[in-house]
C-alpha positions as CSV (number, residue, x, y, z in Angstrom):
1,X,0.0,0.0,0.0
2,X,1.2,3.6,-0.7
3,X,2.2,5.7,1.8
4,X,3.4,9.5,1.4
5,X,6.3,11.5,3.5
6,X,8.1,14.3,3.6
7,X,11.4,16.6,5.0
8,X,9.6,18.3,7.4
9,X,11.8,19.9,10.4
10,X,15.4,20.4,10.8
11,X,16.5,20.4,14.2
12,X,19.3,22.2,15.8
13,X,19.7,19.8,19.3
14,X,21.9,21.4,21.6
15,X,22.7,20.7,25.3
16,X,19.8,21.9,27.7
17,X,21.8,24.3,29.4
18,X,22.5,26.1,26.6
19,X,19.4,26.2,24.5
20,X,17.9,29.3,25.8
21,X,20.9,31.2,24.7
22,X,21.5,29.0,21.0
23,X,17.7,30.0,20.4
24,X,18.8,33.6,20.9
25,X,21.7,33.2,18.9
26,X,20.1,31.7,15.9
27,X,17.1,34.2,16.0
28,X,19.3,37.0,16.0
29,X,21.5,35.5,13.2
30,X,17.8,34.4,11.1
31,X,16.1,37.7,11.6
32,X,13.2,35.6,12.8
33,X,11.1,35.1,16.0
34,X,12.3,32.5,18.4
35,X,9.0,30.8,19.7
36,X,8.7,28.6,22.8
37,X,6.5,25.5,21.7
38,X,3.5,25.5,24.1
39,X,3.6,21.7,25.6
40,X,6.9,21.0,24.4
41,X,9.1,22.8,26.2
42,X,12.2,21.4,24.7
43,X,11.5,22.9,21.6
44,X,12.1,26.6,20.2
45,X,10.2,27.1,16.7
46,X,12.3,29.9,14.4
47,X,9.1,30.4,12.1
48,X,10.1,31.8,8.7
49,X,13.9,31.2,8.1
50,X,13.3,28.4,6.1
51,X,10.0,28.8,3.8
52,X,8.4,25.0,3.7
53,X,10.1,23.7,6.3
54,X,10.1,24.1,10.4
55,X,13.6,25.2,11.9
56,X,13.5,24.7,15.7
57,X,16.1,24.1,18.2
58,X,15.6,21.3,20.4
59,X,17.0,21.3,24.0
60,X,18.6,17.8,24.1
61,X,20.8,15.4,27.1
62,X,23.2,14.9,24.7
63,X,26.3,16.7,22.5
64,X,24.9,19.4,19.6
65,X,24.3,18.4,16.6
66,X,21.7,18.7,13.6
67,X,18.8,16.4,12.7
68,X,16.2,16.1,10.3
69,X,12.4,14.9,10.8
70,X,10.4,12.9,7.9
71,X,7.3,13.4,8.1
72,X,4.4,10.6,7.1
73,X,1.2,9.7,6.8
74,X,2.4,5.8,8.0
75,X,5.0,5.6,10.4
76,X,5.7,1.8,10.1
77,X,6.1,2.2,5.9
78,X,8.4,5.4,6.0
79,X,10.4,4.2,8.8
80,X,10.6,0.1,6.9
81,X,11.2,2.4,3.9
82,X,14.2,4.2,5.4
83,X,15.6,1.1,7.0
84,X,15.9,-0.7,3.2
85,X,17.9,2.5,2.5
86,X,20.3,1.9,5.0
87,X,19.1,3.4,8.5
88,X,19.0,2.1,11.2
89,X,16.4,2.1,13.8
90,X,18.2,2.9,17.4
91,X,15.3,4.3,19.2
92,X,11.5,5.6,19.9
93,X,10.4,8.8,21.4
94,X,6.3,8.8,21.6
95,X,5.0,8.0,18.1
96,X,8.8,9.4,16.9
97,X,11.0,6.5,15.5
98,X,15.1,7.5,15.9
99,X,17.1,6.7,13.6
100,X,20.9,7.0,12.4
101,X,21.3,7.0,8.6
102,X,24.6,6.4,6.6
103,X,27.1,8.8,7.2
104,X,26.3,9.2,11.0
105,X,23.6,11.9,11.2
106,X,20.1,11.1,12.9
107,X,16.7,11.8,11.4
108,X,13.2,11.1,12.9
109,X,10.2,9.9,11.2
110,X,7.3,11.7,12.4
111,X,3.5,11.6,12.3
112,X,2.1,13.5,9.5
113,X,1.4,17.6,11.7
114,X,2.0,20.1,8.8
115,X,-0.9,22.0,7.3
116,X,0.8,22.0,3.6
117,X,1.9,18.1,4.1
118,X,-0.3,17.7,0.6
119,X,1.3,19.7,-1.1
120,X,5.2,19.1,0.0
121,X,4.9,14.8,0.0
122,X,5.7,12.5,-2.1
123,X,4.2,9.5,-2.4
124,X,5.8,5.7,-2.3
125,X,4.6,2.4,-3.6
């Protein structure tokens, strides 16, 4: 069955004691607003640097890096999907499945949240 997905969110994860301040930094650099997430307190939205895409950092227990989010209308597919590609499944947040992808980096597939997800996702046989 077909399922559809999409690049949704780039995340810049940085240590929780200093994502207050990496927030600042980034929405000075951006030009944008830097939004607490109500309910998700780790998260800092940075609505409008990237047009089509959510930019947030993500106050993480762990060293900084970047990470990307796919976003899908069937978590099990995109994630099976990924995995034949060469990821790796290392762990589950919530309905979020973790994974580390060739070349080291870690992206998430994510339930499908975006109001333009029809118009940004491809679809998959």
């Amino acid at each position: 069955m077909a399922h559809r997905s999409r690049l949704s969110t780039i995340l810049i994860d940085v240590p929780t004691a200093s994502a207050a301040t990496a927030a600042t930094f980034w929405s000075r650099a951006l030009g944008v607003p830097a939004r607490p997430v109500p309910g998700e307190e780790q998260f800092t939205s940075l609505p409008g640097a990237l047009p089509g895409l959510t930019l947030a950092v993500q106050a993480v227990d762990d060293s900084a890096r970047f990470h990307v989010d796919f976003e899908t209308d069937d978590l099990d597919a995109e994630t099976a999907r990924l995995i034949a590609l060469g990821a790796e499944q290392i762990d589950q947040w919530l309905d979020c499945r973790i994974l580390r992808v060739p070349g080291g980096h870690i992206a998430c597939v994510i339930p499908r949240h975006s109001a333009d997800f029809d118009q940004h996702a491809t679809s998959w046989d």
